[in-house]
MISE-525637 format. One line per 10 residues: number of its first residue (from 1); their letters; for each residue x, y, z of C-alpha. Coordinates in nm, 2 decimals, always signed. Each point is the difference from the previous one (the first is absolute). Example, Ala and Ser with C-alpha at 12.3 -4.5 7.8 and 13.67 -1.06 7.14 Angstrom:
% residues 2
1) AS) +1.23:-0.45:+0.78; +0.14:+0.34:-0.07
This chain:
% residues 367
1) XXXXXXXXXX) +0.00:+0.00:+0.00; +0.19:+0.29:-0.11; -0.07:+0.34:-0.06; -0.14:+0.12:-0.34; -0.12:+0.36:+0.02; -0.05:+0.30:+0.26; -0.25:+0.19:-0.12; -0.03:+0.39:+0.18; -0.38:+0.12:+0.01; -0.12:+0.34:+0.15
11) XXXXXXXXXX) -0.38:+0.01:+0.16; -0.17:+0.30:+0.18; -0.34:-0.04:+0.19; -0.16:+0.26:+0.18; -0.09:-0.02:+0.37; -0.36:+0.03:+0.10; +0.12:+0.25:+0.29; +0.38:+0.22:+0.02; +0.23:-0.17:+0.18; +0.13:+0.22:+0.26
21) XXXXXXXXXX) +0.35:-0.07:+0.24; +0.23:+0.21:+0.19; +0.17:-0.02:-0.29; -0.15:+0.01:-0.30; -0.37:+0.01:-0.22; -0.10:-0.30:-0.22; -0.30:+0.06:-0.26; +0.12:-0.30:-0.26; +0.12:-0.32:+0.06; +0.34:-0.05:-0.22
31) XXXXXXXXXX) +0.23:-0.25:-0.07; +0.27:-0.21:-0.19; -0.16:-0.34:-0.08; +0.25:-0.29:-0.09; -0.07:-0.30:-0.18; +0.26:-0.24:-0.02; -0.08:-0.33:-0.24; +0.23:-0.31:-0.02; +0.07:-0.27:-0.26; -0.23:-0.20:+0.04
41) XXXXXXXXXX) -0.29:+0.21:+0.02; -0.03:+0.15:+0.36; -0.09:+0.36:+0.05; +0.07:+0.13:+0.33; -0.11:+0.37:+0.16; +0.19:+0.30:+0.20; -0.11:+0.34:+0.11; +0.17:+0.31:+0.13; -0.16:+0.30:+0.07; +0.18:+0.37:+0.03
51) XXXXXXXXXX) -0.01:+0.12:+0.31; +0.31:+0.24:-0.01; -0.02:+0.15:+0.31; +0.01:-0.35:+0.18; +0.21:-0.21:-0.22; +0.19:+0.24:-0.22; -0.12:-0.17:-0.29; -0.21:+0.19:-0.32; -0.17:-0.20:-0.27; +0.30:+0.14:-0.19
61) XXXXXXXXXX) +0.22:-0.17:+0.18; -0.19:-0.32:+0.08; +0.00:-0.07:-0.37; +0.33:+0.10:-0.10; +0.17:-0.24:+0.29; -0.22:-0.30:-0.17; +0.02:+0.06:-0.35; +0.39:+0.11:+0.03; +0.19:-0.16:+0.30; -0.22:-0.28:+0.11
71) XXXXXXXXXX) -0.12:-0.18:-0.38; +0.37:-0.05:-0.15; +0.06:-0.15:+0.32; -0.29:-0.26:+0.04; -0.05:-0.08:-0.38; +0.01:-0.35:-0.06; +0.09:-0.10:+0.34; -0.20:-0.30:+0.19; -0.23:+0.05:+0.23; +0.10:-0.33:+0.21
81) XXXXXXXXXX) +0.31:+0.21:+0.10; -0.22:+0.26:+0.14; +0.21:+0.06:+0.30; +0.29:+0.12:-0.28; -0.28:+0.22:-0.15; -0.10:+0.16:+0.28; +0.34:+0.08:+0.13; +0.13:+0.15:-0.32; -0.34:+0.26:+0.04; +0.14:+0.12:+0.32
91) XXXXXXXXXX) +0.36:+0.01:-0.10; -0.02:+0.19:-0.34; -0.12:+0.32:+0.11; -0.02:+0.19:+0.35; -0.33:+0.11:+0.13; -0.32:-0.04:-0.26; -0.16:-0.21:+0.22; -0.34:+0.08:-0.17; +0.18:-0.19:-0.35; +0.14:-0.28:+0.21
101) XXXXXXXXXX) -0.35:-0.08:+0.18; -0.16:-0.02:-0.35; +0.23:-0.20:-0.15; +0.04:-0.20:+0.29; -0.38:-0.07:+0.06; -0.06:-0.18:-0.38; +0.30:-0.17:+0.07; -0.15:-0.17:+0.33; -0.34:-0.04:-0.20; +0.18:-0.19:-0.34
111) XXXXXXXXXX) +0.18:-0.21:+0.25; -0.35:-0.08:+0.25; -0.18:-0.06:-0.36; +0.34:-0.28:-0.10; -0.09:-0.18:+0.37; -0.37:-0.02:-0.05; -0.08:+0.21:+0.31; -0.15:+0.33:+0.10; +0.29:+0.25:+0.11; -0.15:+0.02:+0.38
121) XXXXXXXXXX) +0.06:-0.43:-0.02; +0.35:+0.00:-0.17; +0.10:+0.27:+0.25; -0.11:-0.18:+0.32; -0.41:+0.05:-0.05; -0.09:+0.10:+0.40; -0.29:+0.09:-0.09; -0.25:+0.01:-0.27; -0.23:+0.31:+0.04; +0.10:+0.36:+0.13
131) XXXXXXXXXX) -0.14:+0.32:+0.18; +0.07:+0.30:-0.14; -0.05:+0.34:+0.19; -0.16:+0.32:-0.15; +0.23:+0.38:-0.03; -0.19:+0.32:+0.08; +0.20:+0.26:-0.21; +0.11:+0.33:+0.21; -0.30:+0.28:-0.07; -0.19:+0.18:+0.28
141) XXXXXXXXXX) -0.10:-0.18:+0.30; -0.38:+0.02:-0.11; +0.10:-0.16:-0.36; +0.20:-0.27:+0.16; -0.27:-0.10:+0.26; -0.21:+0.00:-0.26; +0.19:-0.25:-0.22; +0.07:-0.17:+0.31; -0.33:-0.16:+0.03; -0.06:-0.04:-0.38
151) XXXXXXXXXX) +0.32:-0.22:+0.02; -0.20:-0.18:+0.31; -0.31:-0.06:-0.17; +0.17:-0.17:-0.32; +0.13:-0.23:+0.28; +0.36:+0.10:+0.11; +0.06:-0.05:+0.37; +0.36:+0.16:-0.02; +0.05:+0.37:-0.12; +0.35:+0.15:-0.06
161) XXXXXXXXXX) +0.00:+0.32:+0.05; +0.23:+0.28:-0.20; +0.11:+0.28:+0.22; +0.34:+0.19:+0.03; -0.11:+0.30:-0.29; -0.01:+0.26:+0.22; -0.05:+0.11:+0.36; +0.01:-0.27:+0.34; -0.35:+0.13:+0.09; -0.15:-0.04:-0.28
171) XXXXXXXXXX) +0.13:-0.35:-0.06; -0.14:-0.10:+0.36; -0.32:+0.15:-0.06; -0.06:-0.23:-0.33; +0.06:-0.32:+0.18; -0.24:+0.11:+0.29; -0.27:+0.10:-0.27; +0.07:-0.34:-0.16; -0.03:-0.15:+0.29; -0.31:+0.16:+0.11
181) XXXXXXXXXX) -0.11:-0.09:-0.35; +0.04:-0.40:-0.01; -0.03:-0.10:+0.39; +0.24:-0.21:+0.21; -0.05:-0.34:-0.24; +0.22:+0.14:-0.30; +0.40:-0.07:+0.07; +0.18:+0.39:-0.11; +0.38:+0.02:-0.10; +0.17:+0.30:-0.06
191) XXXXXXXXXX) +0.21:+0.05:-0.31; +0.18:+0.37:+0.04; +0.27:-0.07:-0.26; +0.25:+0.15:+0.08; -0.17:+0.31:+0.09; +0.09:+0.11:+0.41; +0.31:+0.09:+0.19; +0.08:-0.19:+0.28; -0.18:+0.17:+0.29; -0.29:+0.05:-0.22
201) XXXXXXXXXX) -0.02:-0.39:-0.04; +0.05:-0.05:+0.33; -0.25:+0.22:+0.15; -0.27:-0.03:-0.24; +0.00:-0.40:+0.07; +0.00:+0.05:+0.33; -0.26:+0.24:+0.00; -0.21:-0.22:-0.23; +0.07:-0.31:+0.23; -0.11:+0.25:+0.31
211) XXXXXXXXXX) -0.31:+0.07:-0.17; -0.11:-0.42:-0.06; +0.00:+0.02:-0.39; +0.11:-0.33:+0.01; +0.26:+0.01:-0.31; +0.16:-0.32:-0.08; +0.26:+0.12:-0.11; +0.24:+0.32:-0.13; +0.18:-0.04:-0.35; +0.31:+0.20:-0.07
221) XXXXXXXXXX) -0.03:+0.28:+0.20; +0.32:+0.18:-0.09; +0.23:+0.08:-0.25; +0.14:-0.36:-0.21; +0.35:+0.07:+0.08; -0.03:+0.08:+0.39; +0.01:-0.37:+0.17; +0.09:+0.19:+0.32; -0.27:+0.21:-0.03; -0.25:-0.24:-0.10
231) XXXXXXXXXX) +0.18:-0.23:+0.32; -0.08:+0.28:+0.21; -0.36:+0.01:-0.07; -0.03:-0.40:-0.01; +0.14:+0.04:+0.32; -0.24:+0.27:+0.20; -0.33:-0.09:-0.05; -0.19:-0.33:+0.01; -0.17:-0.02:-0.38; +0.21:-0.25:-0.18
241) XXXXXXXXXX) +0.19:+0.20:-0.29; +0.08:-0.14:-0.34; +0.28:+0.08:-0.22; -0.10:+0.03:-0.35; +0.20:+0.24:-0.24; +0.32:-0.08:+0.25; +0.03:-0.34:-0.11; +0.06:-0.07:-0.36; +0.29:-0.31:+0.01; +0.03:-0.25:+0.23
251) XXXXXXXXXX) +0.33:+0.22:+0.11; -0.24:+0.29:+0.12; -0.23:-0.25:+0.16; +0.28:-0.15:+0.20; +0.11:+0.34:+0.14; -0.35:+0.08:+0.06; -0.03:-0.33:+0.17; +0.34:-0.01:+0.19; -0.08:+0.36:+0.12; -0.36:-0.10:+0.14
261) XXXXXXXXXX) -0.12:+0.32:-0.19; -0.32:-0.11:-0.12; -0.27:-0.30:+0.14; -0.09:-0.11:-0.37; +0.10:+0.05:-0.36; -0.19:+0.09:-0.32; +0.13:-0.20:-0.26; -0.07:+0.14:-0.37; +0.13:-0.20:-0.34; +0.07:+0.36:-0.11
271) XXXXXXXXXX) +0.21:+0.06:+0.23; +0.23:-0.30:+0.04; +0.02:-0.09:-0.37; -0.26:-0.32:-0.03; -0.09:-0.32:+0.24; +0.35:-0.11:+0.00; +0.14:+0.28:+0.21; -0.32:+0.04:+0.19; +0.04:-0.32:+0.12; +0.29:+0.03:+0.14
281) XXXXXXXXXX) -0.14:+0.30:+0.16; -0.29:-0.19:+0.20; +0.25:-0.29:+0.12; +0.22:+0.28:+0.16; -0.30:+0.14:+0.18; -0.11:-0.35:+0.10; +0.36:-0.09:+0.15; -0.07:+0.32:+0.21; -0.36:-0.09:+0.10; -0.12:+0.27:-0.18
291) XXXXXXXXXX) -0.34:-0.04:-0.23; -0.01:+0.19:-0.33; -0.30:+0.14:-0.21; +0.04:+0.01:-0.44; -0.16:+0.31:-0.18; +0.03:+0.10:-0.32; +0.03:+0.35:-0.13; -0.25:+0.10:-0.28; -0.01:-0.28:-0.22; -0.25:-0.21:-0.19
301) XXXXXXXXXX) -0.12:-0.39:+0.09; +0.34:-0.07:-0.21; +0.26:+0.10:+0.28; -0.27:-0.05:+0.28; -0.02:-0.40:-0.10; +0.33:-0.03:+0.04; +0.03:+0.20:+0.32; -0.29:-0.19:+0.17; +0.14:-0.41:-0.16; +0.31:+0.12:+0.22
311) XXXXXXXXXX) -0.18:+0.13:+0.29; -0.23:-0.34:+0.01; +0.29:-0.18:-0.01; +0.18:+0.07:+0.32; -0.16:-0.03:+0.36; +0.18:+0.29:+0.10; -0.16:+0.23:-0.22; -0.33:+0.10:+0.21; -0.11:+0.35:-0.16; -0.11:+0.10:-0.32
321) XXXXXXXXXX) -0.06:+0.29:-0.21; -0.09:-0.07:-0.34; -0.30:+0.25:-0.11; +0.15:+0.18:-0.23; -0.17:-0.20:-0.28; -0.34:+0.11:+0.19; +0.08:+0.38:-0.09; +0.01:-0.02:-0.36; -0.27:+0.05:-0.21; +0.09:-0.29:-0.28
331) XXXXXXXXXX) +0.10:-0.34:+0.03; +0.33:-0.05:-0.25; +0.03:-0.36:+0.16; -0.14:-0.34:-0.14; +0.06:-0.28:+0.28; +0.18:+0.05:+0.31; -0.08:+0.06:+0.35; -0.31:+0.08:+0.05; -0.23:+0.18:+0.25; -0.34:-0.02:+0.18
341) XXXXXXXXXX) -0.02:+0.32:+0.19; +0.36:-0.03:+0.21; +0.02:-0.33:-0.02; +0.26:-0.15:-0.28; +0.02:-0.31:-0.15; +0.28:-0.20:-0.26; -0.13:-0.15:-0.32; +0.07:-0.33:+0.01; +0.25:-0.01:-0.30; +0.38:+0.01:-0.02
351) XXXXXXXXXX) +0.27:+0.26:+0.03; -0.24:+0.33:+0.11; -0.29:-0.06:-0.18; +0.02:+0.27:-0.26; -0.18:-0.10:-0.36; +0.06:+0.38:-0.19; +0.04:+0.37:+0.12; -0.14:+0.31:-0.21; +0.24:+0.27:-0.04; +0.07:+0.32:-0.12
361) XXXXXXX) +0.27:-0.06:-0.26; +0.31:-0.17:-0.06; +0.30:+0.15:+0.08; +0.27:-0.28:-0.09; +0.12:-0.35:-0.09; +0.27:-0.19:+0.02; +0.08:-0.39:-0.12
């Protein structure tokens, strides 16, 4: 089973509502599709979205590291030797993780589809069905308590809620309104990205924890970069904190770790260049007792399949947030996971699942 073609694809889909972070607004869903096919008539699927301000990486550059450093590279080379593959992805180029993870993800689904077994199996298959949560984008706290409970009444018990944009007030009075809004029954994380200082963090949790909002948990609170700070904050206050744009390689995760700077990690394909790295990522956190959640930036059910075979597959994987699919207002994707409100389920095919993908336009080939 060798490789035949890459084949680089474009798609944009708009979102039914704006996106809204700390960081950045999202009106359209857009991405580098891949689609890898072998010699003897596999096709296999990858996805990587640009999210520049996380990753680094534009649809620019997400295509140009495929079509130009990573397809001279793979061309003709077997699939049973995936382990050489996926090394010489991570070795050719620094950084690109977004190229990598696209790559790396129709590698894992050729290779499933050789062995007869659904990725989520071939990688360790824990479980077969998943829970995804539901994000509240940043707007005014009436707006967000509003699309709080229209979140809770499609059926999503856990809300993840994006504050950091602007003042520490304001962010406490949206999770109070929210929680006014939906009740004690709904579980509420915090996602600031990024966006407090240190003391901020630290008393706005505690403030929030004196009040009896109940949040599960508090997703990287401070700046990527600052493990001491975000140590310092993991440190005062009782909410369990998550590290999420401070761990991209299983190196950053072990310093994380080692440090005791954070009580979980998010693990995104995006950001650790595919399932091979993330892997490695989730056994760290496991040898340090220390349970991990997979998300996804904003990507269609291509990248989302892959991240949630991977995230059924290993026990220690207990948290998932895989809506983004749920935001868009057209389905590119034929096959894959699929959902019933926020619960997900694998097709019962090989590899991930994926029969065809609609795109915008093609944007290279190489065989």
């Amino acid at each position: 089973m060798n490789i035949k073609s890459i084949e680089v694809m474009r798609q944009s889909t708009p979102l039914k509502k704006p996106f809204k972070t700390a960081l950045r607004t999202v009106y359209n869903a857009e991405s580098i599709l891949v689609r890898i096919q072998t010699d003897d008539g596999r096709t296999g699927w990858g996805e990587a979205p640009a999210t520049i301000v996380i990753t680094g990486d534009s649809l620019d550059s997400i295509h140009s590291a495929i079509a130009h450093t990573f397809t001279p590279l793979l061309i003709g080379r077997s699939l049973l030797a995936y382990e050489q593959i996926l090394q010489t992805i991570h070795q050719s180029m620094v950084g690109s993780s977004s190229a990598k993870a696209a790559v790396d993800m129709a590698v894992y689904d050729l290779v499933a589809q050789y062995c007869g077994l659904p990725l989520y199996q071939f990688l360790g298959g824990y479980k077969d069905q998943l829970e995804t949560d539901f994000t509240v984008s940043v707007n005014s706290p009436k707006e967000m308590g509003e699309d709080a409970v229209r979140y809770v009444k499609e059926g999503f018990n856990v809300l993840k809620i994006k504050v950091g944009k602007d003042d520490i007030q304001q962010d406490i009075e949206r999770i109070k309104e929210i929680r006014s809004c939906v009740g004690s029954g709904i579980r509420i994380r915090i996602d600031a990205n990024q966006g407090w200082q240190v003391k901020d963090a630290v008393r706005s949790i505690r403030r929030m924890e004196d009040m009896g909002l109940d949040i599960e948990l508090v997703e990287q609170p401070v700046k990527a970069h600052d493990i001491e700070g975000l140590k310092a904050v993991t440190d005062a206050v009782e909410t369990p904190v998550m590290a999420d744009e401070s761990v991209f390689s299983p190196a950053q995760a072990f310093e994380v770790l080692k440090r005791r700077a954070a009580d979980m990690i998010n693990i995104k394909l995006m950001k650790s260049g595919g399932i091979y790295k993330a892997q490695l990522i989730n056994q760290i956190a496991e040898e340090f007792g220390v349970e991990c959640m997979v998300g996804s930036m904003i990507e269609s059910r291509v990248a989302v399949t892959a991240a949630a075979h991977l995230a059924a597959s290993k026990k220690n994987i207990t948290r998932f947030d895989f809506d983004s699919p749920l935001m868009m207002q057209n389905d590119i994707v034929d096959g894959g996971v699929q959902y019933d409100g926020r619960r997900m389920t694998f097709p019962n095919e090989a590899g991930l699942g994926i029969r065809n993908v609609a795109y915008t336009q093609s944007v290279g080939v190489g065989s």
